[in-house]
C-alpha positions, 0 to 999 in steps of 0.5 A, a space after each residue: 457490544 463487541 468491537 474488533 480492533 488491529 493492533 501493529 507495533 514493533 519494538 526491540 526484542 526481549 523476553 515476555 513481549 507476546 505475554 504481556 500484549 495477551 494479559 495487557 488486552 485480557 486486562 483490558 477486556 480483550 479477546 484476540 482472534 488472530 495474532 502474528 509475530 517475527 522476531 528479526 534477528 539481524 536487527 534485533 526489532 520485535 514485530 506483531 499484529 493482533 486482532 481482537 474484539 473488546 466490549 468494555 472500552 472504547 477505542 480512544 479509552 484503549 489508546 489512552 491505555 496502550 500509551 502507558 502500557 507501550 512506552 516501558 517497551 519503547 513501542 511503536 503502535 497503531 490501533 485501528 477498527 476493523 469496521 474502519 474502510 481505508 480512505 484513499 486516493 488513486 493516481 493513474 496517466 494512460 494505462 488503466 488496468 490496475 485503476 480499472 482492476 483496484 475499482 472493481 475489487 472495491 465496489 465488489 468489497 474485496 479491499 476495505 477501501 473507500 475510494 475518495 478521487 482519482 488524479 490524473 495527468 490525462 483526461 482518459 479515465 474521467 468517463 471510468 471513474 464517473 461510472 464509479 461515482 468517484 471524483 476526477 481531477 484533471 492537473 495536468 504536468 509539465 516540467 515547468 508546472 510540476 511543482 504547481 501540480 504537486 501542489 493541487 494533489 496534495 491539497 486534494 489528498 489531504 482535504 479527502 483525508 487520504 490515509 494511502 495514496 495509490 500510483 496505479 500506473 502514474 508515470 511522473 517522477 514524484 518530486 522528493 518533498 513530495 515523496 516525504 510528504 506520502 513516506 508510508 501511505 504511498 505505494 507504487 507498482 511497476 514492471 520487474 524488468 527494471 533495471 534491464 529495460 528501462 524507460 518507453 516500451 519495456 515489454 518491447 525492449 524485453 521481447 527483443 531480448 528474449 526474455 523467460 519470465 516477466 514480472 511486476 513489483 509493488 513498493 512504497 514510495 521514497 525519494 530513490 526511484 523504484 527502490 522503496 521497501 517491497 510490498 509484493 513482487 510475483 512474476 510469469 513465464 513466457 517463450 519465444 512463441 509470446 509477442 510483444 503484445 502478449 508480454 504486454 497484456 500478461 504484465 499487466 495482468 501481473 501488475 494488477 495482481 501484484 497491485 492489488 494485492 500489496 493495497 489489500 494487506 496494506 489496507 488491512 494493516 497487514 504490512 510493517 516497514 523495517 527499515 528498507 524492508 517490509 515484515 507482511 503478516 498475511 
């Protein structure tokens, strides 16, 4: 019986690596079904993500294989199955549209997740992740318990095994360890008016400035506020006819979309950090 398989690694660049990937898995009893490289010039790092369907070994046989055939490249990898959903924990405060938008599109199977529990500050979407059958962690955060805090999250977050943590609109400031501890499962979204408008009521702040285009920005998690590597961007038009509550309500369209989005490449393993850049296979 044939099994599928996503195969990421990067490397230093040199000759023949597509070659020896395709006669590595042929080897190995493998068919590929889709593949996509990029060679990045300015730091000389090799990047591919190939899928492939193999009936002759299992997929701890293939990583025992992989180990040998990769350290010769100084490989970076990951093998994943296919049949595998993503397990995942979301974070969410006041504003639920990108929690509500990411519930639905993983109940309709249109982003291999499996969503493990919702964390939140506030009490007001205990109702919304119930009708999804989804566990609900009220921890509350204040100056003076934020570290208690982080600590309940991470133990709730490794005890559901989550391999991402979504900051579906979370608006605390994630302290540094706590960024370490998520570097590279962790992806956050916000408006891209930053940083023009920043901190309460951005889309006043920007109505009053008459701004022509809103937007939104997906990124992983780090240490520097708002800064991680991009996963997704997109923006929309406006004019001086929209209000404040229609530069609202299409930034939050934008910003589930871009959401998403960015949670659905990185769920199928589409998504390879370079550096503070990202190389997206889509």
């Amino acid at each position: 019986m044939n099994h599928a398989y996503i195969l990421t690694l990067s490397c230093p660049d040199r000759m023949g690596i597509v070659h020896a990937v395709s006669g590595f898995l042929l080897q190995n009893g493998g068919n590929i079904e889709e593949a996509a490289q990029y060679n990045d010039h300015d730091t000389g790092l090799f990047f591919m993500r190939v899928q492939f369907a193999c009936s002759q070994l299992t997929q701890e046989e293939l990583k025992i294989h992989l180990e040998a055939f990769a350290a010769p490249f100084g490989m970076k990898w990951k093998l994943h199955s296919t049949e595998a959903t993503m397990r995942t924990v979301i974070m969410v405060s006041r504003d639920g549209h990108c929690l509500n938008d990411l519930l639905f599109r993983w109940k309709s199977g249109m982003v291999p997740l499996d969503v493990r529990a919702i964390i939140s500050n506030h009490r007001d979407f205990y109702q919304l992740a119930a009708s999804y059958n989804v566990p609900f962690h009220h921890i509350p955060v204040t100056a003076a318990t934020k570290g208690q805090a982080e600590a309940k999250q991470i133990e709730i977050i490794e005890a559901e095994g989550a391999e991402l943590v979504v900051l579906a609109r979370y608006m605390q400031v994630l302290s540094n360890d706590m960024c370490v501890r998520l570097s590279g499962r962790a992806i956050n979204i916000h408006h891209s008016m930053l940083p023009s408008f920043k901190g309460a009521k951005p889309y006043y702040q920007a109505h009053e400035r008459g701004v022509k285009v809103i937007g939104a920005t997906a990124h992983y998690v780090t240490a520097d506020l708002d800064e991680g590597p991009i996963i997704e961007q997109d923006v929309t038009r406006v004019d001086h006819k929209d209000t404040v509550e229609h530069l609202t309500a299409r930034g939050k369209d934008t910003e589930s979309r871009v959401l998403a989005r960015a949670v659905k490449w990185h769920s199928e393993h589409r998504v390879l950090l370079n550096g503070h850049k990202t190389v997206i296979f889509k």
